[in-house]
N, C-alpha and C positions, 0 to 999 in steps of 0.2 A: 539816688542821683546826686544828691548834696554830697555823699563820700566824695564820690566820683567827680567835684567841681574841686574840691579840697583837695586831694590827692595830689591833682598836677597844679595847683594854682600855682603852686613855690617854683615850677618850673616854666610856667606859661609868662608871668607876668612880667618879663626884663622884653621874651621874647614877639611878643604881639599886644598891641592896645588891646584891654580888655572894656568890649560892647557896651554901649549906653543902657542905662536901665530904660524900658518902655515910660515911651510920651504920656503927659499925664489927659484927661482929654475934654481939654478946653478947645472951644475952636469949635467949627462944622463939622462934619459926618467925613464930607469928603477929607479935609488938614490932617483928620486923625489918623484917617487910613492909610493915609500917602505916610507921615511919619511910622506911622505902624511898622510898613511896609520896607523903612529906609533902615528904623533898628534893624527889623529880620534879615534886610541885606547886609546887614554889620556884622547880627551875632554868625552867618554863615560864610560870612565871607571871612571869619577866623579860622588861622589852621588849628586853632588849639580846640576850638567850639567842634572840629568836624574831628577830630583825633578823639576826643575825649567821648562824642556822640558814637562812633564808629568800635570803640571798645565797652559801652553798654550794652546788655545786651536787651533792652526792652527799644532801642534806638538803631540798633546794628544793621537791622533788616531793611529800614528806611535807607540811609548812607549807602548800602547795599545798593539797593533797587536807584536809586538818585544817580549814586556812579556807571552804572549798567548803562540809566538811559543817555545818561553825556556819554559815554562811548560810543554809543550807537551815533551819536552827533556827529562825533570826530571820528568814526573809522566807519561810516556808511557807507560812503564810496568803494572802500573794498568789497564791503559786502556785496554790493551791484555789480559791482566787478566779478567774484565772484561764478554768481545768477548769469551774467552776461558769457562768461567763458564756457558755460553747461550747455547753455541755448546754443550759443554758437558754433560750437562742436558735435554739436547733436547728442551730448547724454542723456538729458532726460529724455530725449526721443528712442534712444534706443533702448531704455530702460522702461518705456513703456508698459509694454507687455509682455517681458520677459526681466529674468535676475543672472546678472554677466558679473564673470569674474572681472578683477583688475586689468589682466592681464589680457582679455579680450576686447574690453573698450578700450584699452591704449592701443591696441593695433588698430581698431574700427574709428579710432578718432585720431590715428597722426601723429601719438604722443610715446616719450618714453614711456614704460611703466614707474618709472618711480616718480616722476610728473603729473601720472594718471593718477594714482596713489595719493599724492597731495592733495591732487584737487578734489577730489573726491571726499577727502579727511576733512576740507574746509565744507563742503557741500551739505558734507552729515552734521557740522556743528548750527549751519543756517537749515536743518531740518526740510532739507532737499530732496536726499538721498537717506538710506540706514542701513547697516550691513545686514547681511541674508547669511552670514556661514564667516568663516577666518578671512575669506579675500574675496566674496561676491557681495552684492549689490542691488537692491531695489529701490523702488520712488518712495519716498517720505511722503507728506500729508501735500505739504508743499509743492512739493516735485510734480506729484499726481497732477497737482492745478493746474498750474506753470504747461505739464505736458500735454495735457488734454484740451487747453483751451489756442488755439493761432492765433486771436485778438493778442492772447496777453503776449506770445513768441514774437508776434509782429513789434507790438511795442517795445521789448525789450531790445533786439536789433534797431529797431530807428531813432534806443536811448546814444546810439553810435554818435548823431547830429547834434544831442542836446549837449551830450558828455564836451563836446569839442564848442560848444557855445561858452559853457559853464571852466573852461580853463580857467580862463581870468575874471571869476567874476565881478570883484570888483570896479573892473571896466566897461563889466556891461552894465551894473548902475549907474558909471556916470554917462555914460553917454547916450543921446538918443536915437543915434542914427545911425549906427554902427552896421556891420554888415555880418550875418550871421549865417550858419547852416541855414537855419529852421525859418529865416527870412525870406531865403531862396527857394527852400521847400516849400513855405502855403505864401504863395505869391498873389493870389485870391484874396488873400486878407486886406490886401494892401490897395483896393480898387483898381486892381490889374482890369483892363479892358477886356470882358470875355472874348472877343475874339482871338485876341492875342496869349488863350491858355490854350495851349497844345495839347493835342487827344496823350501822348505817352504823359504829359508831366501830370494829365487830371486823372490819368488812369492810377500813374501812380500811391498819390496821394486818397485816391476814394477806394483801392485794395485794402491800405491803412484802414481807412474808415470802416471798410464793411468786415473789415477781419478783428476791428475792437468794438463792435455793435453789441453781440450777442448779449453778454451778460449787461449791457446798457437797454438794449429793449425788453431783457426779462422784467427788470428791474423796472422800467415805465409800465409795460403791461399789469403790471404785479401791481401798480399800484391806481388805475384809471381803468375804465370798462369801457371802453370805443363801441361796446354793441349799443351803445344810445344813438350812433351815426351812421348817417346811409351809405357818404364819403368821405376822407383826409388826404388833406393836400399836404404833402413835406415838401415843407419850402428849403431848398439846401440839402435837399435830400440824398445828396452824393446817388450812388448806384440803383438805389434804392433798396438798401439791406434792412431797414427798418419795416418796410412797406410790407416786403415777403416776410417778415416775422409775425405783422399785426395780420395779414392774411391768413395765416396758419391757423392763428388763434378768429379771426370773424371772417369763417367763410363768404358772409354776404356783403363784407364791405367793399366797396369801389374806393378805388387807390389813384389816389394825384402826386403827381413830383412836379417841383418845379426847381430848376438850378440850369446851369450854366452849358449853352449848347454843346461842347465837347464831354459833358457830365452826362448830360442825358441821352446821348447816344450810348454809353456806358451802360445807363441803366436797361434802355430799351432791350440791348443784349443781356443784362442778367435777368430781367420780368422775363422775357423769352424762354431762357435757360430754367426759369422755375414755372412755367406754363401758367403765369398771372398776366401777361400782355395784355390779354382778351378782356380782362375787367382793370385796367389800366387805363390814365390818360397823362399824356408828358409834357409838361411844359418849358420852352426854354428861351431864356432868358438871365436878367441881370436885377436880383431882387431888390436891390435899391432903388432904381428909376423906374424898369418895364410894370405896366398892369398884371396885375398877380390873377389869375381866374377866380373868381367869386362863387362857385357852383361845391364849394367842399362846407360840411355841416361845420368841421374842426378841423383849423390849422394848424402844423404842428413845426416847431423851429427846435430841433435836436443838433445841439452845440454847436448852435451859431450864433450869438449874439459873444458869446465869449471869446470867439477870435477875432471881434471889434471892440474899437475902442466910442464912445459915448457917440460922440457926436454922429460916427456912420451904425449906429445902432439906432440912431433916432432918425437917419435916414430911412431904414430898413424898415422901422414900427409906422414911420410915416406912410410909406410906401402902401404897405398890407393897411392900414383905416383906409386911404383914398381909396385900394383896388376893392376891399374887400363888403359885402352887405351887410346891414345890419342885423345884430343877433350870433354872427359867427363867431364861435370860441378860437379863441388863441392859444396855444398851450407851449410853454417854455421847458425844454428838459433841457437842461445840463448842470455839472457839476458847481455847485453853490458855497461860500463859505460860510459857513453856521458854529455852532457850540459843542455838535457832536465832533467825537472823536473821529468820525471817517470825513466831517465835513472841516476841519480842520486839516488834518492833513492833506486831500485832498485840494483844499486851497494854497497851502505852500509847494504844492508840487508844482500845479497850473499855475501861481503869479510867477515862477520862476522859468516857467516856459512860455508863457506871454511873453515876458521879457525878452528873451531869445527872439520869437518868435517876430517882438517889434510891434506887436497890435493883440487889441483883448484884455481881458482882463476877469480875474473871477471874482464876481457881484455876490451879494448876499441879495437874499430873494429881497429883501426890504428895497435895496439898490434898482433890482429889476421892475418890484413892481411900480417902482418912479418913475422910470423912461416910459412902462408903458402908460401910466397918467399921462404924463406927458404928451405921448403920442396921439393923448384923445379915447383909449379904451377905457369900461369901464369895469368895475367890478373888480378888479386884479386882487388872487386867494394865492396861498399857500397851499400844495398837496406832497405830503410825507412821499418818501417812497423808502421801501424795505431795508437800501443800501443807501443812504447820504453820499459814501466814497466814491461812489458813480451819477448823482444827480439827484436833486430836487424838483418837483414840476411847480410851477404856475401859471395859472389860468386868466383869463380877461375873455371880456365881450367886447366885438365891435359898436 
């Protein structure tokens, strides 16, 4: 490596200051590391340091993998883009359960072929799609997901709202009151008057929900055992997609909802639609002020606290201590930010669509389980679940 410093010094040194030697380390723990930290932004932030690391070859593969992931920074968007044009058009959907030439999904999707061709060519680089023969086509690893699941298809269509949020973002940090897609779409969030949410706009918005459920209730079930309880009450419980999943898995349990009168007619049609009515009870209301029913062993608030912001989150936890008896568990699932890699990224997705969104926010459980102190619960635990990138649970007693 010394060759390697020697080499180009004669050409480096007119053209970039050459980096401080490392801080000697006098000082606290914390001075040291913050200097520490400020050299390593020096020695990298040299083009001569990153030129000279990039034609080593015990350094190569780092520089490598470094510039890969800033690209992914700076050309994301395409990539979504991309994902978004597949969905949109129905490729992966037609790629399903069979392997189509070029030439047949460009007529089945609208497109030139040599249009169809590109995108495709971009599709197989994001591990979408892979060719099957010189000009046919199946689903990649990715693809397969993407096509088999409607949660994730649904989402990717209503990233249409976010995309058109996110133009300017820097306008939407400075401002707070700005008027967005995704403000007008969960208008709920915002203490819209239940009566004043319309059956088509609550419909709309709880299809959303019960079509991104699936892989979020495996992931709670996966990680909690409800056959400790006789009944659960989902408080927010949109349609009740969560309820018929936990019913699958505990035959004997009794199913509570509680949400917002144009919501729970919604549900009462889909518990129908799945022959659970008969061991159902629906409650409707307005979970900030109205009495929540007290008769459920374990309450369950599945990503709802994260479309409010503090203050009406401590309405909500208020709400459930006053309605609720003592002894009853409380149980919080939604997406948290933590240290893992899925709870990480999963939090810069959601602060950025709160944002948009105008209310919420993604808490770290430590966060949560402070409101519910607050609130008067006790006990407030951490419980793992299989996937962090879809949610954390936490528990508390009345």
């Amino acid at each position: 490596m010394s060759d390697l410093v020697d080499r180009d010094s004669a050409d480096e040194t007119s053209a970039s200051p050459q980096p401080a030697a490392p801080p000697s380390t006098n000082g606290g723990e914390r001075h040291i590391g913050l200097r520490v930290r400020q050299w390593r932004n020096r020695l990298i932030g040299s083009q001569g340091f990153r030129s000279r690391a990039l034609r080593f070859p015990g350094t190569r593969w780092l520089v490598r993998r470094k510039a890969n992931d800033l690209f992914w920074l700076t050309a994301g968007f395409v990539f979504s883009q991309v994902l978004s044009a597949c969905v949109s058009l129905g490729v992966l959907d037609r790629l399903r359960n069979a392997s189509l030439s070029t030439k047949d999904l460009a007529k089945e999707c609208g497109l030139p072929e040599d249009r169809m061709q590109l995108l495709l060519e971009q599709a197989e680089r994001l591990d979408l799609v892979r060719r099957a023969g010189r000009s046919r086509w199946v689903l990649d690893d990715a693809g397969v997901v993407v096509a088999s699941d409607p949660g994730l298809t649904a989402i990717i269509a209503h990233h249409s709202l976010l995309y058109r949020d996110l133009a300017q973002p820097a306008d939407l940090f400075k401002s707070r009151k700005c008027t967005t897609q995704l403000r007008k779409y969960w208008a709920y969030a915002h203490g819209q008057n239940p009566s004043g949410i319309d059956p088509e706009t609550a419909q709309s918005y709880s299809a959303l929900m019960r079509s991104s459920q699936a892989m979020l209730a495996d992931c709670i079930l996966a990680a909690h055992d409800f056959g400790h309880y006789d009944s659960i009450l989902d408080v927010g419980g949109g349609d009740g997609a969560f309820l018929v999943t936990a019913a699958t898995a505990y035959p004997s349990l009794h199913l509570q909802l509680f949400d917002l009168p144009a919501v729970t007619e919604l549900a009462r049609t889909h518990l129908t639609d799945k022959y659970l009515i008969d061991r159902s009870t629906l409650h409707a209301g307005d979970f900030t002020r109205d009495p929540v029913p007290d008769t459920a062993d374990c309450v369950c608030l599945i990503r709802v606290l994260c479309d409010h912001d503090d203050d009406r989150v401590l309405d909500i936890l208020g709400n459930l201590y006053r309605s609720l008896k003592p002894g009853t568990r409380i149980m919080i699932a939604e997406a948290m930010a933590g240290d893992s890699e899925g709870a990480q990224l999963s939090a810069v997705y959601f602060s950025l669509y709160f944002l948009a969104m105008g209310s919420g926010r993604c808490r770290t459980d430590t966060e949560i389980k402070n409101l519910l102190d607050e609130a008067g619960f006790r006990r407030p635990h951490t419980v793992a679940t299989p996937n962090p990138l879809l949610a954390t649970l936490v528990f508390a007693e009345r």
